[in-house]
N, C-alpha and C positions, 0 to 999 in steps of 0.2 A: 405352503401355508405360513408357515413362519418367516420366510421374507416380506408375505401380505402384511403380517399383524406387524412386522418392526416398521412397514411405512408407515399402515394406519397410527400407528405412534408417534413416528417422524413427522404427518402433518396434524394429525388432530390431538396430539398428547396433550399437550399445553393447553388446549381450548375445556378438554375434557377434565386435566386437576385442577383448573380455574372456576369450573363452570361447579363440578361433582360437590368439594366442600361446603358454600353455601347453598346448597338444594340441599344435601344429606341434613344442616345444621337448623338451617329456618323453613326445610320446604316450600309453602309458596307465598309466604311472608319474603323471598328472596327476591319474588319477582310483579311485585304491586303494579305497575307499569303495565306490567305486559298482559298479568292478568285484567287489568282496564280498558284498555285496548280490543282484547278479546271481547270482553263484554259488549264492548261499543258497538265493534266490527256485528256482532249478531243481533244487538238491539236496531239498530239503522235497517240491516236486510226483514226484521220482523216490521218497521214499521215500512218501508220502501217498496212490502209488498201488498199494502194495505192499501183501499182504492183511495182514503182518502190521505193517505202517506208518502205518494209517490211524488208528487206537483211538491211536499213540504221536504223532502230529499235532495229533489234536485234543486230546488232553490236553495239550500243553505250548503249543500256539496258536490253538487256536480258541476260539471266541468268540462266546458267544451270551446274545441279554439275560435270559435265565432264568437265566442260571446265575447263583453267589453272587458280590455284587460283587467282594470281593477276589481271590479265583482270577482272576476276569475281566482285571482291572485288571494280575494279575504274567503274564496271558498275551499281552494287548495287545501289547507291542514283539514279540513272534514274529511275532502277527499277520499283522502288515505285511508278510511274506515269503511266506505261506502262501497261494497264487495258487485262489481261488474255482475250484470244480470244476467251475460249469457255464460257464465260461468259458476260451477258449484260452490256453494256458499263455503263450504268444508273446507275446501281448498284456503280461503283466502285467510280462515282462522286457523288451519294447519302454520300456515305459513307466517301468519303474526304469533303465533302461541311459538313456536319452536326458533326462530330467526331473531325474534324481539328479545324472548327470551335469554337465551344465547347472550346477545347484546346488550342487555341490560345490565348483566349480573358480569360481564367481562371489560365494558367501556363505561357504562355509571348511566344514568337516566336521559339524565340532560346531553350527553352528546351521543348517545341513540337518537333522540327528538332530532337534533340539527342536525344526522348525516341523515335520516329518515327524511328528514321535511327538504333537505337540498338535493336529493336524488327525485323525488316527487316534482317538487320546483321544475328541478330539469327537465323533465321528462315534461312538466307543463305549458312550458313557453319552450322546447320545442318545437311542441305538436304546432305553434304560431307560425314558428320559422318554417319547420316544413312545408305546411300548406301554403303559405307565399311564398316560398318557393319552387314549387309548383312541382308534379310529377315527372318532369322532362328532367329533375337536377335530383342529380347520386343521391342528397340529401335531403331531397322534396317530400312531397307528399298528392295524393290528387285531393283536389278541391272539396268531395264529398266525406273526407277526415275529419273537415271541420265542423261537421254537425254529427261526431260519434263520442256518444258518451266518455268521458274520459276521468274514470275514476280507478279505486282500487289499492291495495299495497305493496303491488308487486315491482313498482319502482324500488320503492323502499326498502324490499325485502333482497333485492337484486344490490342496493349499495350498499346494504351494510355486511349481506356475506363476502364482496368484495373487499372490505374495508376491515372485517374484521379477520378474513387470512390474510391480509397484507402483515395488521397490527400481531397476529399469532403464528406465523412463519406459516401459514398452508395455502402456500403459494401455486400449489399444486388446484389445489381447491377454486381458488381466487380466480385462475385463468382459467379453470372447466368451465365455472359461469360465465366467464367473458366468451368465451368461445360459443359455447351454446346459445346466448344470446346472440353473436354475429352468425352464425349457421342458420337462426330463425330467421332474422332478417335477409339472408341469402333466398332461402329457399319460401318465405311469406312474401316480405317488404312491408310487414304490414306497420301498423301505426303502434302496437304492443311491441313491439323488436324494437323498433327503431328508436322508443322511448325508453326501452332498457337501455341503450346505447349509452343515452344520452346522459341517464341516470351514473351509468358507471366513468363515462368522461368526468363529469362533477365532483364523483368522489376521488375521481384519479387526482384532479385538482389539488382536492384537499390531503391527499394524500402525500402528494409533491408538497404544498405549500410545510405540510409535519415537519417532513422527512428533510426539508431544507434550514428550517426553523432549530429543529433538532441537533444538526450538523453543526448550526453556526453556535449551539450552546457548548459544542463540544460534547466527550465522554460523559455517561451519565454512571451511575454508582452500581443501577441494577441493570442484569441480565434480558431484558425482554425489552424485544424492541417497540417502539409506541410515541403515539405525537404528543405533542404538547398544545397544539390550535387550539383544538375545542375543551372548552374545559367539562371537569364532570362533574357531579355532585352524590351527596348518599355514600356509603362505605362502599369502598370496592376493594376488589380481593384482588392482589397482584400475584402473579403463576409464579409457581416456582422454579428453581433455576434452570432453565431449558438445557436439554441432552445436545452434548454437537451432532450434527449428522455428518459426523469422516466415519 
């Protein structure tokens, strides 16, 4: 038991004294954002399940890869709020309430928004590439893809728990999701797997692009490793000095 709790410290410590301070201090004045979000994500399924709400849902966020790119592309950021119907509404505001939050109060507002909206992204024009691609190619899709609803947060919620144990050493964490989502895609192939994928290549990107950017500024003053690409905004709480793991 006590070799469990020194890992669970070894990867979630940092995430845990970064995250704990401001919730103890401002409660949910900590997390405006995410509490917004929430909101949304449940006002859109209240009204998407209304006869006459549904026709007004999907035309301002759904998202499907037949339809013409640009519409597509200015419906995208709704998206992300618009909780998939065949699945539990609960689920999608678990997973914004707990993941966003997380992110918000550890990376700052604005660059939760931009890892959020470019795992999304990705995961968008994908679903384009696959399906002309066709289901015969590793990375395809079959034809009937392109007329499946394609909304939800779980791109989002999929790059930023990557992104954020890259950014907080739980790297352990980081590759359980990557793996889970390749195992889905193993044993589905479906068009959710393969858009997580897609989602997490994107933020590997930006992840490389930090982590190279970082390098070339040289040593930096503090302890905790972290990119410098996307900028953030709002106070944010820097962890304090992380334990070695020898």
């Amino acid at each position: 038991m006590n070799r469990l709790a020194r890992w669970a410290r070894a990867e979630w410590g940092l995430v845990y004294v970064t995250v704990r301070e401001p919730l103890v201090e401002r409660r949910l004045r900590a997390v405006p954002m995410t509490f917004g979000a929430v909101a949304l994500t449940a006002a859109v399924q209240i009204v998407q399940n209304q006869s006459w709400g549904y026709g007004f849902v999907q035309d301002v966020g759904g998202v499907r890869a037949e339809d013409p790119l640009w519409p597509a592309l200015l419906r995208t950021p709704l998206s992300l709020f618009v909780p998939a119907l065949d699945l539990p509404v609960w689920g999608a505001l678990l997973q914004v309430l707990f993941v966003f939050g997380i992110a918000e109060i550890c990376l700052g507002r604005l660059r939760t928004l931009v890892i959020a909206y470019t795992a999304t992204l990705a995961g968008t024009l994908y679903a384009r590439l696959g399906v002309w691609l066709g289901f015969d190619s590793l990375f395809g899709l079959p034809s009937s893809d392109a007329r499946v609803v394609d909304t939800g947060p779980s791109a989002a919620v999929v790059g930023l728990a990557v992104f954020l144990g890259w950014r907080y050493g739980a790297y352990v964490t980081a590759g359980a999701v990557t793996a889970a989502m390749a195992v889905e895609v193993a044993l589905k192939g479906n068009l959710a797997g393969k858009e997580h994928l897609a989602a997490i290549a994107a933020v590997a990107a930006l992840i490389t692009l930090s982590a190279l950017r970082r390098r070339r500024r040289g040593p930096r003053t503090d302890s905790a490793p972290g990119p410098s690409l996307i900028p953030s905004t709002g106070p944010r709480h820097e962890p304090h000095q992380r334990r070695s793991r020898r």
